[in-house]
C-alpha positions as CSV (number, residue, x, y, z in Angstrom):
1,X,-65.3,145.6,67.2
2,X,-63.4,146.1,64.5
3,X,-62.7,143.4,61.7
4,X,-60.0,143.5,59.3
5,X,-59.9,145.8,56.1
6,X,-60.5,144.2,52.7
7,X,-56.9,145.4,51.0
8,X,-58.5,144.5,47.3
9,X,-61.7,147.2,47.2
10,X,-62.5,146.7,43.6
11,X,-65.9,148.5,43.6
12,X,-63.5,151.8,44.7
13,X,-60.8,151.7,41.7
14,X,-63.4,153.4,39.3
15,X,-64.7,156.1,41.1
16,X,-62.3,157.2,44.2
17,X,-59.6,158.2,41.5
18,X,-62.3,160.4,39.5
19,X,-63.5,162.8,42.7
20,X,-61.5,166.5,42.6
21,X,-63.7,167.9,44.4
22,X,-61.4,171.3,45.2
23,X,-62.2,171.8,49.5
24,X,-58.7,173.5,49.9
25,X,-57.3,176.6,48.0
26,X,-54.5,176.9,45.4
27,X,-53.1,174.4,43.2
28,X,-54.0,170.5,43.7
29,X,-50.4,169.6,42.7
30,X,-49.4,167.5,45.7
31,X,-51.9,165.2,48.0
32,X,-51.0,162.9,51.1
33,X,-51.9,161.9,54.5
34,X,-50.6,159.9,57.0
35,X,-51.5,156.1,56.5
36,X,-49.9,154.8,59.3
37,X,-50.3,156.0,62.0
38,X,-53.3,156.6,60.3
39,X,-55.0,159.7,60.1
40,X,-58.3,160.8,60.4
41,X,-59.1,161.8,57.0
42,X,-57.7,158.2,55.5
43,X,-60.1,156.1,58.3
44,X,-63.1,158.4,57.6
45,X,-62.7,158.3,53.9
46,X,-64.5,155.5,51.3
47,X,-61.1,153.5,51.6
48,X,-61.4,153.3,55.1
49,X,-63.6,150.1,55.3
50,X,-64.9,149.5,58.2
51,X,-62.9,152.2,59.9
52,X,-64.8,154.3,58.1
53,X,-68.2,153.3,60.0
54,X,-66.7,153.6,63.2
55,X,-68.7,155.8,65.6
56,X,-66.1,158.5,65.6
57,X,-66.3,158.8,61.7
58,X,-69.8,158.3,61.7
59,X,-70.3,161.0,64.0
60,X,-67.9,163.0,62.1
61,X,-69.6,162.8,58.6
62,X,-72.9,163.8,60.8
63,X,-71.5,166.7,62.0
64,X,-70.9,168.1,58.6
65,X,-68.8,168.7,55.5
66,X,-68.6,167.0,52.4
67,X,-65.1,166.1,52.0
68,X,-64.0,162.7,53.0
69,X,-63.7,161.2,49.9
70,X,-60.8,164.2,49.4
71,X,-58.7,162.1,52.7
72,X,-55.2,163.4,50.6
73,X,-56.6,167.0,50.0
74,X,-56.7,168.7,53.5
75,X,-54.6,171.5,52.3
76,X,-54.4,175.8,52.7
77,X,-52.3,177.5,50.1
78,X,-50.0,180.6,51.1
79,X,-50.1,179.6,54.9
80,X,-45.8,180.5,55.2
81,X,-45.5,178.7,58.9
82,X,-48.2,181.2,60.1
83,X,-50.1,177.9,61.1
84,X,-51.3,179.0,64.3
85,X,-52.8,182.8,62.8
86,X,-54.6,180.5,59.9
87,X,-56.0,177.5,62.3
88,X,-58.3,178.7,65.0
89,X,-58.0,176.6,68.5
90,X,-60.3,173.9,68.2
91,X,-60.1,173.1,64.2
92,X,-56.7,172.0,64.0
93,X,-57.6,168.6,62.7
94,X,-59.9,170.4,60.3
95,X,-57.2,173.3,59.5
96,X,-60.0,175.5,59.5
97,X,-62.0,173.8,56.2
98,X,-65.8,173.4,56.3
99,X,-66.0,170.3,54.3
100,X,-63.5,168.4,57.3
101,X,-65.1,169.7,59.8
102,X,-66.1,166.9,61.5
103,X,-62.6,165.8,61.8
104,X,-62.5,168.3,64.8
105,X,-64.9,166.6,66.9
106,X,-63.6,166.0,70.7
107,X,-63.9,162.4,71.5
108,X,-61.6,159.5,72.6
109,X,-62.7,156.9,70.1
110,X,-61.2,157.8,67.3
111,X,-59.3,155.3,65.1
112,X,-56.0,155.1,66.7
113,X,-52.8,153.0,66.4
114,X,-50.6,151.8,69.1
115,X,-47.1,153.2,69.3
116,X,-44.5,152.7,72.0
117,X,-42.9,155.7,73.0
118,X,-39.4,157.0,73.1
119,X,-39.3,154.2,70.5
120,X,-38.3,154.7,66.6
121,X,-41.2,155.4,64.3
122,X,-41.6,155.3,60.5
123,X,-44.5,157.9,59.3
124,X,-46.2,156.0,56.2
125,X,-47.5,159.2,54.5
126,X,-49.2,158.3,51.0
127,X,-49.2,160.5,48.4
128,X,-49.3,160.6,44.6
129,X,-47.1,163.0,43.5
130,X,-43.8,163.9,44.6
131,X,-42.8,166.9,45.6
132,X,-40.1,169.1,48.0
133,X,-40.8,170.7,51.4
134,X,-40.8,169.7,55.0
135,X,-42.9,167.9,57.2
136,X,-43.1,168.7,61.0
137,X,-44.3,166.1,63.4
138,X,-45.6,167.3,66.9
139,X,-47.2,165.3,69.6
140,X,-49.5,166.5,72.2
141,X,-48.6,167.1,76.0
142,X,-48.8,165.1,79.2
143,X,-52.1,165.7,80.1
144,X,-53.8,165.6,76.9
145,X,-57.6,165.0,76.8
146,X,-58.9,163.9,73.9
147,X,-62.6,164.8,75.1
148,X,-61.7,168.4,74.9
149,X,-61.0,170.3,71.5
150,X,-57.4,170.3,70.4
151,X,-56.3,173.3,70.6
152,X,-52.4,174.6,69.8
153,X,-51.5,174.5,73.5
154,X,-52.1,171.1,73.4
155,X,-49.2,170.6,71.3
156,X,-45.4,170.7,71.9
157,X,-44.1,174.2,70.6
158,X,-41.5,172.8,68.8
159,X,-41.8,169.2,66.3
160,X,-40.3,166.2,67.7
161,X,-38.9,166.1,63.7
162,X,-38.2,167.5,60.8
163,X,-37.7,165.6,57.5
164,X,-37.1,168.1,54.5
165,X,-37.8,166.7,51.0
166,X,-37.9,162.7,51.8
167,X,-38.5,160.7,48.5
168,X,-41.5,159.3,47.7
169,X,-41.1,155.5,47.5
170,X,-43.7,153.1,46.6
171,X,-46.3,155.8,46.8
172,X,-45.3,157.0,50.1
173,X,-43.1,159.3,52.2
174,X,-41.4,156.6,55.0
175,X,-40.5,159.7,57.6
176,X,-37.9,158.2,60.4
177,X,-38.1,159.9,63.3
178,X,-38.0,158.9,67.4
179,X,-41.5,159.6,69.6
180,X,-40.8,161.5,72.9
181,X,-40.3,159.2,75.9
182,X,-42.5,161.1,78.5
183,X,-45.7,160.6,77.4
184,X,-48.4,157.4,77.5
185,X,-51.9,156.8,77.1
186,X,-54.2,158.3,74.1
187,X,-52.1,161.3,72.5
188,X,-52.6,163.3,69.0
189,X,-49.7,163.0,66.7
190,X,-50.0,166.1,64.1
191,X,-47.9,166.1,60.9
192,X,-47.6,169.1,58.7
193,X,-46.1,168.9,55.5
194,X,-44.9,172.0,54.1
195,X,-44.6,172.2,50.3
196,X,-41.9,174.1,49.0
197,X,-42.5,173.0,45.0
198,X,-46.6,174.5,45.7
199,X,-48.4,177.2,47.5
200,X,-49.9,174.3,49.3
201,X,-49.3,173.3,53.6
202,X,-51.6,170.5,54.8
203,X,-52.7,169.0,58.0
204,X,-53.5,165.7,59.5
205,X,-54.4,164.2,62.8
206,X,-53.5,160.8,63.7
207,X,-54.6,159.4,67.0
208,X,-52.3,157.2,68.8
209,X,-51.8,155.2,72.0
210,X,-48.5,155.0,73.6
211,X,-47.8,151.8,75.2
212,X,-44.8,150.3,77.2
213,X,-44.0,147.1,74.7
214,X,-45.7,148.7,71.5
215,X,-44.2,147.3,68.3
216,X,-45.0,150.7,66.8
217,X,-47.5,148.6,64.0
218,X,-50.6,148.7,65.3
219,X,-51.8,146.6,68.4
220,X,-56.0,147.3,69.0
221,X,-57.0,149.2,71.3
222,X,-60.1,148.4,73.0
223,X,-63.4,150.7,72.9
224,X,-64.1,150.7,76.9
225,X,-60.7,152.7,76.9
226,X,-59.0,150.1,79.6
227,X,-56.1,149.7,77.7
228,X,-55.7,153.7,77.6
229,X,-55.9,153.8,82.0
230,X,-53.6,150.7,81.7
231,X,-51.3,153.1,79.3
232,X,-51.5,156.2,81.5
233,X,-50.4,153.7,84.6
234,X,-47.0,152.6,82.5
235,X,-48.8,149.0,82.8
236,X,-47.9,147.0,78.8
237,X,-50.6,145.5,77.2
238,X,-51.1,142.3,78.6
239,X,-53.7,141.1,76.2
240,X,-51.7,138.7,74.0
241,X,-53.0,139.7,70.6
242,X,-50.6,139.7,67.9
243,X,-49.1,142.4,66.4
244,X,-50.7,141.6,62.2
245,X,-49.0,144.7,60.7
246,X,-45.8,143.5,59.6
247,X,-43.3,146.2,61.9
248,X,-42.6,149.0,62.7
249,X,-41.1,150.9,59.1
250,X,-43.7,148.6,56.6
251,X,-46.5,150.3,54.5
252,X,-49.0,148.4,55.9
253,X,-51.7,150.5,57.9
254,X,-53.0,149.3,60.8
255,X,-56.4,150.9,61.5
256,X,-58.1,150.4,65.2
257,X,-61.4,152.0,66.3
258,X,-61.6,149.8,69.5
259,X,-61.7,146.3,67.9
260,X,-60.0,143.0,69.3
261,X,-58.3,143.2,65.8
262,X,-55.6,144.7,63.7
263,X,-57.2,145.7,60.6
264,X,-54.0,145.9,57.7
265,X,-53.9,147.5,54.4
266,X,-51.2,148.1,52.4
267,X,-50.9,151.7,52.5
268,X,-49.3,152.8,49.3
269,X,-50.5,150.6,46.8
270,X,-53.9,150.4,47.0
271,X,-54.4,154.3,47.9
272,X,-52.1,155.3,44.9
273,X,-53.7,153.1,42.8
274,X,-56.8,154.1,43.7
275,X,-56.0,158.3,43.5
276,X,-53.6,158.2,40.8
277,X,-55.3,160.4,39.5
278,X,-53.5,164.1,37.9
């Protein structure tokens, strides 16, 4: 079950902002990932709390790689949009890297945020420096099993938005953009961010549930997957929690593993704070 997030992590301050450990290639001019919806890398990483002992990041660290404490580092230099010649089928989440390789492990128990679709949607997507380029957000397909490894045919072929050279604001990117209307149940959103001031093109997974009456902030999602079949039968969450993420368009980052409760951080001040770092 998850508990909420402690948004004050002193023991971190002194030692997440001194690892450069160097997992992607080129310069390491610009970092982010998505904080909300959160991503894999930010859940699985030190800051992730108790997300981060989850039994999908759990398993994930088992499987391999040494790069979680890098969550804004998941990067490949000189890429150009050749994305799909780069990243093999079935390491998308990864982008190929060994260190985040367990990132790429099929399961449907990820961390995961509810969203409601065909609704608007702000992309909280921390970062420390800022910098120019484009990010691309894509969402996978009716039909999408998250049991089975992502591969690019799982994804739309074109984004479902573009946002070229937002401004970083309180330590974070706040991308506007409106989720597809066709789709429910447990989906994949994946961002990429294209840099255009660096060599540098980096990937994130964010795992989602699209639910009829979302507030697009974070509702729990419980670990026997009922509220997914409830999803996939356009049935709302009936469960009557409350929605502890302050709506839709805040910084705050709700993180759910399957718990009866919305774990909130806020985003971009305690990640920046704590990877302020070049």
């Amino acid at each position: 079950m998850t508990a909420h997030r402690t948004a004050a992590s002193a023991a971190l301050t002194g030692t997440a902002s001194l690892l450069l450990i160097a997992v992607g290639a080129g310069p390491a001019l610009a970092h982010g990932a998505p904080v909300n919806p959160v991503s894999r890398t930010v859940a699985c990483s030190p800051e992730g709390g108790r997300e981060a002992r989850s039994a999908a990041c759990e398993a994930a660290k088992a499987a391999g790689g040494a790069a979680f404490e890098q969550w804004d580092n998941l990067r490949i230099a000189d890429v150009n949009g050749r994305d799909r010649e780069r990243i093999p089928d079935g390491k998308l989440c990864s982008a190929g890297l060994d260190g985040y390789r367990g990132l790429d492990l099929p399961r449907a128990d990820w961390p995961s945020t509810r969203l409601a679709p065909g609704a608007d949607l702000t992309l909280d997507y921390s970062s420390t420096i800022p910098h120019t380029g484009t990010f691309e957000l894509y969402l996978t397909k009716r039909g999408y099993d998250p049991k089975q490894p992502l591969k690019w045919s799982d994804l739309d072929a074109k984004p479902f938005a573009k946002i070229k050279d937002p401004a970083l604001t309180d330590g974070a990117y706040h991308l506007k953009a409106k989720l597809p209307s066709d789709r429910s149940g447990r989906q994949l959103l994946y961002t990429i961010w294209r840099n255009s001031s660096t060599a540098d093109t980096y990937y994130s997974c964010s795992d989602v549930v699209l639910s009829a009456g979302a507030k697009n902030s974070g509702t729990p999602v419980p670990a026997d997957g009922t509220a997914d079949r409830a999803d996939e039968s356009g049935r709302a969450d009936k469960s009557g929690r409350a929605d502890k993420s302050g709506g839709s368009g805040s910084t705050a980052m709700p993180l759910v593993a399957g718990g009866s409760a919305a774990a909130v951080l806020t985003a971009a001040g305690v990640f920046v704070t704590r990877r302020r770092r070049r």
